[in-house]
mmCIF file of the N, C-alpha and C atoms, coordinates in Angstrom:
data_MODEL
# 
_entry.id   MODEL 
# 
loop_
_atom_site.group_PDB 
_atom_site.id 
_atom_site.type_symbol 
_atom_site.label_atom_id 
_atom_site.label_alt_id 
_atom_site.label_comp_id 
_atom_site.label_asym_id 
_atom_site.label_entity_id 
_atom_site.label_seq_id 
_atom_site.pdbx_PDB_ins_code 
_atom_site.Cartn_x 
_atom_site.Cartn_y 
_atom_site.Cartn_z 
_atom_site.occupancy 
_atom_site.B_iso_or_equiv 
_atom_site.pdbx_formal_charge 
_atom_site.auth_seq_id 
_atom_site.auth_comp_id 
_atom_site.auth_asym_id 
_atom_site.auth_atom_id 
_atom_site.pdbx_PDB_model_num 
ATOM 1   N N  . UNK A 1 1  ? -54.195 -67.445 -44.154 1.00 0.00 ? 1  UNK A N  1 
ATOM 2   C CA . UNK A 1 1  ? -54.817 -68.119 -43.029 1.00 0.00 ? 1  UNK A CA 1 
ATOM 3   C C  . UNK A 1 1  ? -53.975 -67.993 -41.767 1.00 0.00 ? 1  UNK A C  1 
ATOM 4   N N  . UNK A 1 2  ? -52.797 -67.661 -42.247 1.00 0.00 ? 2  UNK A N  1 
ATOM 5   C CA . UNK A 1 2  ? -51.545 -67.885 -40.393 1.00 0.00 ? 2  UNK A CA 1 
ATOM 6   C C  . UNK A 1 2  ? -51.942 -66.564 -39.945 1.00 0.00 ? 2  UNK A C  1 
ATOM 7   N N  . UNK A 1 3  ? -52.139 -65.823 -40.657 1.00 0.00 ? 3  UNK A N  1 
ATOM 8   C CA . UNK A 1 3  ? -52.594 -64.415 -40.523 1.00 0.00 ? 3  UNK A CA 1 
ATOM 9   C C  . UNK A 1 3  ? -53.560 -64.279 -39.200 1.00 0.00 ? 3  UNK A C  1 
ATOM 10  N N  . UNK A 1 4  ? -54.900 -64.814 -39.785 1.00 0.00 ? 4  UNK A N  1 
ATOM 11  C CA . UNK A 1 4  ? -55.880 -65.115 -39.109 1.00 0.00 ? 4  UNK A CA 1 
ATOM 12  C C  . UNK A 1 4  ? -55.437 -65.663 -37.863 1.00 0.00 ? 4  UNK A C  1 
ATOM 13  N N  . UNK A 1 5  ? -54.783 -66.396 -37.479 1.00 0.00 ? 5  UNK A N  1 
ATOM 14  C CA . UNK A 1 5  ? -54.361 -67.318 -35.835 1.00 0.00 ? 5  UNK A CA 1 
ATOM 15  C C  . UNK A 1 5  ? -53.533 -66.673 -35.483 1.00 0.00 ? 5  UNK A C  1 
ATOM 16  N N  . UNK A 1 6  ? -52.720 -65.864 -35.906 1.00 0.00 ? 6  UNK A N  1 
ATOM 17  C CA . UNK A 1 6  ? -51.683 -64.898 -34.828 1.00 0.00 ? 6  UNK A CA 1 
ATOM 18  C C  . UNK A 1 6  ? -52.715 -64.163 -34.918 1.00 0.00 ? 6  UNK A C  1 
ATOM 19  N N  . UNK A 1 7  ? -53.116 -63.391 -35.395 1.00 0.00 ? 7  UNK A N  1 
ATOM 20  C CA . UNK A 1 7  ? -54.422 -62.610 -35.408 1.00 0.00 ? 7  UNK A CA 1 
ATOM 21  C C  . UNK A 1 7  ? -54.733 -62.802 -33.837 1.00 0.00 ? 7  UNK A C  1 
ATOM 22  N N  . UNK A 1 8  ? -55.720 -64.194 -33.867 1.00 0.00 ? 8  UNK A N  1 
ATOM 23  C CA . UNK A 1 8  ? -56.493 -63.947 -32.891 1.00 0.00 ? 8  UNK A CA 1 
ATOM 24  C C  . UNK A 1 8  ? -55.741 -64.632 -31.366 1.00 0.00 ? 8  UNK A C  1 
ATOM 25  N N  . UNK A 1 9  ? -54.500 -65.066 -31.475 1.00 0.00 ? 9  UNK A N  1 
ATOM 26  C CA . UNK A 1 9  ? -53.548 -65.667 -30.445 1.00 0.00 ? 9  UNK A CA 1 
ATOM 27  C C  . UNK A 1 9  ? -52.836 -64.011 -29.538 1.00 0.00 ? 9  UNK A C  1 
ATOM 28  N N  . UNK A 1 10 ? -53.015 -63.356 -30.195 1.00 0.00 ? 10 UNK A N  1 
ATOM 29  C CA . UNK A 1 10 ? -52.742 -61.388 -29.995 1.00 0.00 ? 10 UNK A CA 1 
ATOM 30  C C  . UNK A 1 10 ? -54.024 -61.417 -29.513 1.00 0.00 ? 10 UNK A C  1 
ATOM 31  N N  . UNK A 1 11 ? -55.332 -61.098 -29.599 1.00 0.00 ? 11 UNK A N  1 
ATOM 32  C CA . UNK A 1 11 ? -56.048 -60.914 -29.420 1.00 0.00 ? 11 UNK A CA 1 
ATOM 33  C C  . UNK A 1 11 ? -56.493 -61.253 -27.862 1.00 0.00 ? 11 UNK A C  1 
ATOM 34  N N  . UNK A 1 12 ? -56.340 -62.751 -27.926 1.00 0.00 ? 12 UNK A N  1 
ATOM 35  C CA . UNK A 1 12 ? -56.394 -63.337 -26.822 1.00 0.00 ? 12 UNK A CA 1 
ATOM 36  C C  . UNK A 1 12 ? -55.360 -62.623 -25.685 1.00 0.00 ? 12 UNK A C  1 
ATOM 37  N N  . UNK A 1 13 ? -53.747 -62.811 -26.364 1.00 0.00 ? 13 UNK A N  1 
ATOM 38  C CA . UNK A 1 13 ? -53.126 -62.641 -25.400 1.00 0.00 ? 13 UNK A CA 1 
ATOM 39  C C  . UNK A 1 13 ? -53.550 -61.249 -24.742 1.00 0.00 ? 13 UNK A C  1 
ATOM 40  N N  . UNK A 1 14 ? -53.765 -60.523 -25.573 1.00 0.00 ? 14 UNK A N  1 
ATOM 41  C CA . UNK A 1 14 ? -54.249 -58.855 -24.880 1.00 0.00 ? 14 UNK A CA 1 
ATOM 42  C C  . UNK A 1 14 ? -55.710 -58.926 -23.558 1.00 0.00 ? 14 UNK A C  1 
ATOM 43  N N  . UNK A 1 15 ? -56.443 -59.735 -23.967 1.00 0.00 ? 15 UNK A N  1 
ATOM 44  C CA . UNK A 1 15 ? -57.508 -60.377 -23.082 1.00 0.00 ? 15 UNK A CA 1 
ATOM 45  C C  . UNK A 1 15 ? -57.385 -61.140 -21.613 1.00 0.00 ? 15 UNK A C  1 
ATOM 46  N N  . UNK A 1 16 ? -56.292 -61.959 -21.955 1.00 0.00 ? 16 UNK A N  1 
ATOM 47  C CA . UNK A 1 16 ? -56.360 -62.804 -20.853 1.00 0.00 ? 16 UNK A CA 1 
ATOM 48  C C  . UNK A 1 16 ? -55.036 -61.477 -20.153 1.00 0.00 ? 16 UNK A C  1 
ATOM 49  N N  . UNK A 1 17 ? -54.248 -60.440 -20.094 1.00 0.00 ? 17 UNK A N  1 
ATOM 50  C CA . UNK A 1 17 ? -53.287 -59.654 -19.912 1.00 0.00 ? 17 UNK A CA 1 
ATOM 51  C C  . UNK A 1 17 ? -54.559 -58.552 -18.773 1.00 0.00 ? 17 UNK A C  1 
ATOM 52  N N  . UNK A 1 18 ? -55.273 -58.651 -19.528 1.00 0.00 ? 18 UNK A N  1 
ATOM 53  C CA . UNK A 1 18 ? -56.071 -57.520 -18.438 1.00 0.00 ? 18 UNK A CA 1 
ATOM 54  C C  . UNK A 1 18 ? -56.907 -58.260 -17.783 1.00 0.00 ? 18 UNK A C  1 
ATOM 55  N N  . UNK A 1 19 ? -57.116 -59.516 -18.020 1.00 0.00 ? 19 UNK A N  1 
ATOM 56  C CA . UNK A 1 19 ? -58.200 -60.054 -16.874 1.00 0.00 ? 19 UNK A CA 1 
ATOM 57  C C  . UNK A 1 19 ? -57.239 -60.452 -15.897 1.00 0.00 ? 19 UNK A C  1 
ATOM 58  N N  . UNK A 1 20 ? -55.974 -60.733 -16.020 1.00 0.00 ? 20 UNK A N  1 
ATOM 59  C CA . UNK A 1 20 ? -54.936 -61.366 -14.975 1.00 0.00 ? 20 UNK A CA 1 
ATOM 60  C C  . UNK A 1 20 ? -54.505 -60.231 -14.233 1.00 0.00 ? 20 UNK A C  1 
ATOM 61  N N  . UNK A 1 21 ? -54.225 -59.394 -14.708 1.00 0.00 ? 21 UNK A N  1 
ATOM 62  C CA . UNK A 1 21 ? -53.943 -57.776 -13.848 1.00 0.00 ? 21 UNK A CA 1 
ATOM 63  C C  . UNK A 1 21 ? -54.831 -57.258 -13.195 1.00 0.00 ? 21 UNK A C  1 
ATOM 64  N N  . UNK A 1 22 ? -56.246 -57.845 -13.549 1.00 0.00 ? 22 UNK A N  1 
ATOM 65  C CA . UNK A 1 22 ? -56.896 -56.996 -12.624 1.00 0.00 ? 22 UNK A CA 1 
ATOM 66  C C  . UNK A 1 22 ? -57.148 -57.949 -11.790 1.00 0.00 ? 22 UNK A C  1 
ATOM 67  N N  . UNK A 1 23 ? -57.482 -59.093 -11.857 1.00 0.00 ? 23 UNK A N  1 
ATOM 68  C CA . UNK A 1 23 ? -57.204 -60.015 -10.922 1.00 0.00 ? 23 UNK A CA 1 
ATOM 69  C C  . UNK A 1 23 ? -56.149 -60.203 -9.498  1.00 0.00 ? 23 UNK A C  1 
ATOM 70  N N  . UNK A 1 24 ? -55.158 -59.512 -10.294 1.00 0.00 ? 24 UNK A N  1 
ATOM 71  C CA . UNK A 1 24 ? -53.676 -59.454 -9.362  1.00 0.00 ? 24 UNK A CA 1 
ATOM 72  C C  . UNK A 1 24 ? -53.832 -58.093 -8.520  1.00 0.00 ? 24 UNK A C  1 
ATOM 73  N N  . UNK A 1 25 ? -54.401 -57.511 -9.033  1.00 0.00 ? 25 UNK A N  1 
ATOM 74  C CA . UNK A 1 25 ? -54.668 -56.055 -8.463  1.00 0.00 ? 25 UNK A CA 1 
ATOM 75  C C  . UNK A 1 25 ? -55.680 -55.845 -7.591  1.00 0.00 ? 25 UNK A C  1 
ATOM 76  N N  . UNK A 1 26 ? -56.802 -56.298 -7.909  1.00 0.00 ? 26 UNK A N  1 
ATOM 77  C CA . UNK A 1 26 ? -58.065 -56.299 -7.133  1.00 0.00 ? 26 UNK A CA 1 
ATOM 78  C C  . UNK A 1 26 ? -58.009 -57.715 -6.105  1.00 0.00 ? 26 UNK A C  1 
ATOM 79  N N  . UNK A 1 27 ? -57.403 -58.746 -6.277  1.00 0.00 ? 27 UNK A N  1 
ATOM 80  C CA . UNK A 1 27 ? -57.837 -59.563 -5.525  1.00 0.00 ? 27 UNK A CA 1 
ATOM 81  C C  . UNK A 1 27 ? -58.748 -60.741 -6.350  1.00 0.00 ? 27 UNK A C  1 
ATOM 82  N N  . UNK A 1 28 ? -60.002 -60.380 -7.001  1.00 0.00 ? 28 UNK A N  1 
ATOM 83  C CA . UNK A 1 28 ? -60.845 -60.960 -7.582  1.00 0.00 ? 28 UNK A CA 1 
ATOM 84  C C  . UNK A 1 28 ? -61.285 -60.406 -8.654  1.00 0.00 ? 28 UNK A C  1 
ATOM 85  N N  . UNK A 1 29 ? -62.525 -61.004 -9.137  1.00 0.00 ? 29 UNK A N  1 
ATOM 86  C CA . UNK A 1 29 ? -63.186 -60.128 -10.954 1.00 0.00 ? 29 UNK A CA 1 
ATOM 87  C C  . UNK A 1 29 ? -64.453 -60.005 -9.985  1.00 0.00 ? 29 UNK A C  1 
ATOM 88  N N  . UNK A 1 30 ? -65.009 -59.088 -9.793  1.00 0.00 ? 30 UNK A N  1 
ATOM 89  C CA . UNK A 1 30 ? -66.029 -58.544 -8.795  1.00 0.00 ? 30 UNK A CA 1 
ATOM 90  C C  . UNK A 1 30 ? -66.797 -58.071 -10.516 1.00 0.00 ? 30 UNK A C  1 
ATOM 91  N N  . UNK A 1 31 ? -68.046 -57.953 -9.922  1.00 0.00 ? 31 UNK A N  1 
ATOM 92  C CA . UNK A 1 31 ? -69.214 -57.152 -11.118 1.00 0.00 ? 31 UNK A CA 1 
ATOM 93  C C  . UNK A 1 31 ? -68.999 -56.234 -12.090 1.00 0.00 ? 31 UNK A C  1 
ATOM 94  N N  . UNK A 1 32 ? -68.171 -54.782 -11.572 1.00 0.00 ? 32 UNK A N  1 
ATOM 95  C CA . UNK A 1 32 ? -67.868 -54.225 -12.711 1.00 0.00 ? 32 UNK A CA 1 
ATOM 96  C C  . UNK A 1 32 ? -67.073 -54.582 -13.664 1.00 0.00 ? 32 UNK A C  1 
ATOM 97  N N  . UNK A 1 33 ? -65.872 -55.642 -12.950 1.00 0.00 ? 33 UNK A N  1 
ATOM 98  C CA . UNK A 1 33 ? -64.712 -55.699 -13.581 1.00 0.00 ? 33 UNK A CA 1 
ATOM 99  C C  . UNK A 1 33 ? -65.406 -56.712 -15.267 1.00 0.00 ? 33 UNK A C  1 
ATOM 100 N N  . UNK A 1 34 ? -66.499 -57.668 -14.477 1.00 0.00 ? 34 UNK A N  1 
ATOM 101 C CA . UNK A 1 34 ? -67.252 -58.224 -15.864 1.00 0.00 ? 34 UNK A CA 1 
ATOM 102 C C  . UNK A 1 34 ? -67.949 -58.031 -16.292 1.00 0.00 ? 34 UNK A C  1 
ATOM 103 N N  . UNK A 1 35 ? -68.777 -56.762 -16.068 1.00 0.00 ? 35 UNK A N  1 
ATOM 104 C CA . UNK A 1 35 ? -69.370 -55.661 -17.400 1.00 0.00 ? 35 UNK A CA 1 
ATOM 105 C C  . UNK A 1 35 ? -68.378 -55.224 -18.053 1.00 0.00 ? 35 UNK A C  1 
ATOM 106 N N  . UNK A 1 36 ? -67.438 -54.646 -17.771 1.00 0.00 ? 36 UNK A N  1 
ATOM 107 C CA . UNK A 1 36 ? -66.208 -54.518 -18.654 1.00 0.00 ? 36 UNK A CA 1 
ATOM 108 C C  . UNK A 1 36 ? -65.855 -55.108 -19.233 1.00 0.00 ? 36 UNK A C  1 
ATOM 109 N N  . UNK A 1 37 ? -65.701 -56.277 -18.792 1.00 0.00 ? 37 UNK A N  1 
ATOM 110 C CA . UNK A 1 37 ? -64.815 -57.329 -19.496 1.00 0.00 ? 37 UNK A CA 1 
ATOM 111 C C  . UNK A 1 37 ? -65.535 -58.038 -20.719 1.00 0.00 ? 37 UNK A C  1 
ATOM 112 N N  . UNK A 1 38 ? -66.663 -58.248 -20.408 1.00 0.00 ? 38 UNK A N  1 
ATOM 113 C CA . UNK A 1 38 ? -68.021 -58.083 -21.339 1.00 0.00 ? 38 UNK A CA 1 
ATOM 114 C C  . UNK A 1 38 ? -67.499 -57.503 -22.507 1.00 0.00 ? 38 UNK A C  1 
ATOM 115 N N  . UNK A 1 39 ? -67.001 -56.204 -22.479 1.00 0.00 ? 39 UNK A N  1 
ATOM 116 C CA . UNK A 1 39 ? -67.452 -55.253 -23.526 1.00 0.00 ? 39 UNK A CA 1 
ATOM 117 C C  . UNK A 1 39 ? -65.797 -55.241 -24.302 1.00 0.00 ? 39 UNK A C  1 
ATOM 118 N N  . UNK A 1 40 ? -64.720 -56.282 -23.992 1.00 0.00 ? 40 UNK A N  1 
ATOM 119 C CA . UNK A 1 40 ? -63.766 -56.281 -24.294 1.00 0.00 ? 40 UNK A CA 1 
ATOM 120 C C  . UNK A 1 40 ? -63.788 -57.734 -24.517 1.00 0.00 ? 40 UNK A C  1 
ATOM 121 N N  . UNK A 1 41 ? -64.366 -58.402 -24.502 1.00 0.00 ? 41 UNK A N  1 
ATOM 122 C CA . UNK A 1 41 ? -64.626 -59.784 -25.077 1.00 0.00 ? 41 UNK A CA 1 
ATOM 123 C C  . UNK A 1 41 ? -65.503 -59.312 -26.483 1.00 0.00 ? 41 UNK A C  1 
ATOM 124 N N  . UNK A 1 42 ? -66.355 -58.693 -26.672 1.00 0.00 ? 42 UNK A N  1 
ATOM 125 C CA . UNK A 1 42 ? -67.025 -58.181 -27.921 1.00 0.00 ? 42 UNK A CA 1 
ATOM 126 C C  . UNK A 1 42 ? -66.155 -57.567 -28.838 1.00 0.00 ? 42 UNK A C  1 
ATOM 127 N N  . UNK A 1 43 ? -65.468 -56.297 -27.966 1.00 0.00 ? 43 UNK A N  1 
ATOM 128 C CA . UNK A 1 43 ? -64.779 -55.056 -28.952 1.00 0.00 ? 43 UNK A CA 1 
ATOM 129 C C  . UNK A 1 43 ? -63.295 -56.701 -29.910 1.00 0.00 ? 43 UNK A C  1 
ATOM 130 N N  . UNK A 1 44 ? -62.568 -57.652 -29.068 1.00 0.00 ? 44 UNK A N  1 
ATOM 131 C CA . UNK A 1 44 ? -62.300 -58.458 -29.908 1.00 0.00 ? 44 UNK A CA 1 
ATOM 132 C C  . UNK A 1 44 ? -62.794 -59.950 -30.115 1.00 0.00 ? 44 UNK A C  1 
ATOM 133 N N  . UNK A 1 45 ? -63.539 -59.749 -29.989 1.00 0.00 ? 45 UNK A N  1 
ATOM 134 C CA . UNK A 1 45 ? -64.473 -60.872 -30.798 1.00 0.00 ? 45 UNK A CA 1 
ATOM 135 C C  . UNK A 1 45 ? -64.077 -62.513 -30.380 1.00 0.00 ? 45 UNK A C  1 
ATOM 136 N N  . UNK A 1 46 ? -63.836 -62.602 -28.974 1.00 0.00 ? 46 UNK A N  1 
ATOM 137 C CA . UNK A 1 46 ? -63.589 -63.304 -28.211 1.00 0.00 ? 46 UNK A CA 1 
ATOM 138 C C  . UNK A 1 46 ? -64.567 -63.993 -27.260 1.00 0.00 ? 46 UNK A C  1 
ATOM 139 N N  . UNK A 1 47 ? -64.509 -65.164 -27.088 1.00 0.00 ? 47 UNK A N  1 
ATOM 140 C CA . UNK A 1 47 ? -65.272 -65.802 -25.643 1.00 0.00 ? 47 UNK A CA 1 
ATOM 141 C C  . UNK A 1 47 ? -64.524 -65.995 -24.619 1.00 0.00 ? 47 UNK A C  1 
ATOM 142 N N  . UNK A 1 48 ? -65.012 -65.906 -23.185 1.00 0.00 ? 48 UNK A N  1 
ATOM 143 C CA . UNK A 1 48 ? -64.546 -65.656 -22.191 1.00 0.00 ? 48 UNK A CA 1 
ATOM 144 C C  . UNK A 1 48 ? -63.468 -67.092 -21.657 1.00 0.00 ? 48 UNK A C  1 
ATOM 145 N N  . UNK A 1 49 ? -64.593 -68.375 -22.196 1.00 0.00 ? 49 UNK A N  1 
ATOM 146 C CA . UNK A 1 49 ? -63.812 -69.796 -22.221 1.00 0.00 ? 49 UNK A CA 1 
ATOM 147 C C  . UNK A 1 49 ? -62.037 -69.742 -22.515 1.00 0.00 ? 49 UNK A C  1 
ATOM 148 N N  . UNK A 1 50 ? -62.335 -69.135 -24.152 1.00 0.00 ? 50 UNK A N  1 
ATOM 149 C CA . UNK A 1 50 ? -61.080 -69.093 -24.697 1.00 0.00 ? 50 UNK A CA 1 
ATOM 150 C C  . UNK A 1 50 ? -59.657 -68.093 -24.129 1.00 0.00 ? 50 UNK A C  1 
ATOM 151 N N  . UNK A 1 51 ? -60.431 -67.017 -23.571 1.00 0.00 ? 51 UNK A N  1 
ATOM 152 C CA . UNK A 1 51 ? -59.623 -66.552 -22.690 1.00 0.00 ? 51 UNK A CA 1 
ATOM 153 C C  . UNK A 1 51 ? -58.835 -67.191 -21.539 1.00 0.00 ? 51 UNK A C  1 
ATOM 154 N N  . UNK A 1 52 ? -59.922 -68.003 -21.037 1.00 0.00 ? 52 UNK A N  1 
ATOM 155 C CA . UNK A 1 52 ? -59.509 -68.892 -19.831 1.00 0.00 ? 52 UNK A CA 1 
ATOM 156 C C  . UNK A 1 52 ? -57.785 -70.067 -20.017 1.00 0.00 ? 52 UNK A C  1 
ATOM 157 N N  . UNK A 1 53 ? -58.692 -70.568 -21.456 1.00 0.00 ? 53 UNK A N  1 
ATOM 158 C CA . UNK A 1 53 ? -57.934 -71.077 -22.118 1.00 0.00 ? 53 UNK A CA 1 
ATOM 159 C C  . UNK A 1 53 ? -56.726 -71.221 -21.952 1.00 0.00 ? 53 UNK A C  1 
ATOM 160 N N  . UNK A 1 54 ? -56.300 -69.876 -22.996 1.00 0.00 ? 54 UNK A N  1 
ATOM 161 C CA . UNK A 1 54 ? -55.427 -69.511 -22.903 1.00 0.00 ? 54 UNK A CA 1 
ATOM 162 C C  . UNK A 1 54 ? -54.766 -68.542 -22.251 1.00 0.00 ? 54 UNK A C  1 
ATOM 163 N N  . UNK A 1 55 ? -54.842 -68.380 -20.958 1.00 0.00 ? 55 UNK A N  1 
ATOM 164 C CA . UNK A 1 55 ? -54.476 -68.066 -19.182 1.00 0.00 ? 55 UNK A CA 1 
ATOM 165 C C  . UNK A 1 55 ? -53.606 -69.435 -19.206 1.00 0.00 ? 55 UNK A C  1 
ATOM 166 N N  . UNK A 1 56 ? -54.310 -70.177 -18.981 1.00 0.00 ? 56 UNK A N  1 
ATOM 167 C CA . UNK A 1 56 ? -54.181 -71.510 -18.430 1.00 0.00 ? 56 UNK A CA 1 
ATOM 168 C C  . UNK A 1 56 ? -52.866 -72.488 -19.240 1.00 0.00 ? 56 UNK A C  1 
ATOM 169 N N  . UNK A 1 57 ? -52.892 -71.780 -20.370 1.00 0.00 ? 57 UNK A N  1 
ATOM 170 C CA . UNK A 1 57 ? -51.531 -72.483 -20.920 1.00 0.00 ? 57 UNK A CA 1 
ATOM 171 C C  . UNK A 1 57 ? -50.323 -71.765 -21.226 1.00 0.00 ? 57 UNK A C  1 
ATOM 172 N N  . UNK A 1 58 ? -50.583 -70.295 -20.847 1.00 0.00 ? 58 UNK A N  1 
ATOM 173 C CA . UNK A 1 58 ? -49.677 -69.454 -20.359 1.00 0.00 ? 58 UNK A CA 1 
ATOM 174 C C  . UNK A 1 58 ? -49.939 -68.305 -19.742 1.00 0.00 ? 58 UNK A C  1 
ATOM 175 N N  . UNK A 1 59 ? -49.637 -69.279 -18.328 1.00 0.00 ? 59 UNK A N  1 
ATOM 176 C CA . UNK A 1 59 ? -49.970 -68.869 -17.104 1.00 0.00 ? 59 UNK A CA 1 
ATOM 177 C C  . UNK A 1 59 ? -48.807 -67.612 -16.687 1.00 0.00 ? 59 UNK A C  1 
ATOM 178 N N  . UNK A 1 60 ? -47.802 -68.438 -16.816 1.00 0.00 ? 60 UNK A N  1 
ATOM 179 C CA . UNK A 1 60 ? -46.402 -68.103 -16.280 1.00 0.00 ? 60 UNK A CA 1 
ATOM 180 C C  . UNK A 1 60 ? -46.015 -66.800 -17.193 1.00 0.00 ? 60 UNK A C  1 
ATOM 181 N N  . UNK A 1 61 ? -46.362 -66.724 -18.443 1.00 0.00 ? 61 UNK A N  1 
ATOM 182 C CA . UNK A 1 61 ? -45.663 -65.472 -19.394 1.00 0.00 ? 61 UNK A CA 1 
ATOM 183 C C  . UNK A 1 61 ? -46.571 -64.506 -18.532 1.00 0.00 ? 61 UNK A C  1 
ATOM 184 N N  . UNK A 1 62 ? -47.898 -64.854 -18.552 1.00 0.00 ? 62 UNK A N  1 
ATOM 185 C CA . UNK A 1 62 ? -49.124 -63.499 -18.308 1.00 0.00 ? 62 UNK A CA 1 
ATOM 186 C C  . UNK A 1 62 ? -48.707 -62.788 -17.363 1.00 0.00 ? 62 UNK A C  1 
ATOM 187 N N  . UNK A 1 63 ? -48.255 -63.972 -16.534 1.00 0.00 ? 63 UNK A N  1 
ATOM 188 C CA . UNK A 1 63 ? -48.764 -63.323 -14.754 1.00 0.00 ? 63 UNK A CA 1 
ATOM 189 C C  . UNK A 1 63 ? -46.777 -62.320 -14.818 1.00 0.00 ? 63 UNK A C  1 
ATOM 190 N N  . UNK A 1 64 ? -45.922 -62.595 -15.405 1.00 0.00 ? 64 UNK A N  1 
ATOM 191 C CA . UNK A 1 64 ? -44.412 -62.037 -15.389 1.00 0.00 ? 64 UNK A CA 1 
ATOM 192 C C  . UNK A 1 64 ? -44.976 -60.761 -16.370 1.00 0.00 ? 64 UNK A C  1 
ATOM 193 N N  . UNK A 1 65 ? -45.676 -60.809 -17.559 1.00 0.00 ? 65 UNK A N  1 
ATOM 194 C CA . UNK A 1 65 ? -46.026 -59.523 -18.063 1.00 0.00 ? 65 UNK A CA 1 
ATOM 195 C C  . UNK A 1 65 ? -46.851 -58.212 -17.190 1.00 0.00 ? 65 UNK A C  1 
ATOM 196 N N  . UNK A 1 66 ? -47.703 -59.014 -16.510 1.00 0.00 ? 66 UNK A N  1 
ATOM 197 C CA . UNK A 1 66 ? -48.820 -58.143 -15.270 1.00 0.00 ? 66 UNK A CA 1 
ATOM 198 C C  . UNK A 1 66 ? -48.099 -57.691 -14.002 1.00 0.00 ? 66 UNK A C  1 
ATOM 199 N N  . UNK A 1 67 ? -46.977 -58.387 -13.984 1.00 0.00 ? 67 UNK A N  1 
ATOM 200 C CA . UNK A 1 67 ? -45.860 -57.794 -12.441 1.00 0.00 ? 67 UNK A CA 1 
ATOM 201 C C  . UNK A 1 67 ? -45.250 -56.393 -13.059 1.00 0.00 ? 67 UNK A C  1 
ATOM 202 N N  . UNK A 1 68 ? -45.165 -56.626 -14.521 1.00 0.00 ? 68 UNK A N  1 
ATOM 203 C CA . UNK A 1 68 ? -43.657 -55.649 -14.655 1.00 0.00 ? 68 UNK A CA 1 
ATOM 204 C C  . UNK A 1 68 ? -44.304 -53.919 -14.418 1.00 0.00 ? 68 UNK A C  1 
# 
């Protein structure tokens, strides 16, 4: 079962890593960026909430991983 929650705590973190970079990069999440993002919320089996989520409670690691 721990399997399963690092599992999907990776998952996430890889999610909320490209929505924050492109965010940082573009300025905003404009239309394509969430047809895409769409299709990378599916490919791991994620909701967009939970992404938010967990942005939001590590804010500070994401945004120091998306500078480097």
């Amino acid at each position: 079962m721990k399997g399963k929650k690092s599992d999907k705590q990776e998952r996430l973190r890889k999610a909320a890593i490209v929505k924050m970079k492109y965010q940082l990069v573009a300025g905003k999440l404009d239309e394509g960026f969430k047809m895409i993002f769409g299709g990378v919320l599916k490919d791991l089996d994620l909701e967009e909430t939970e992404v938010d989520g967990y942005i939001e409670r590590h804010a500070g690691e994401i945004k120091k991983i998306c500078s480097q």
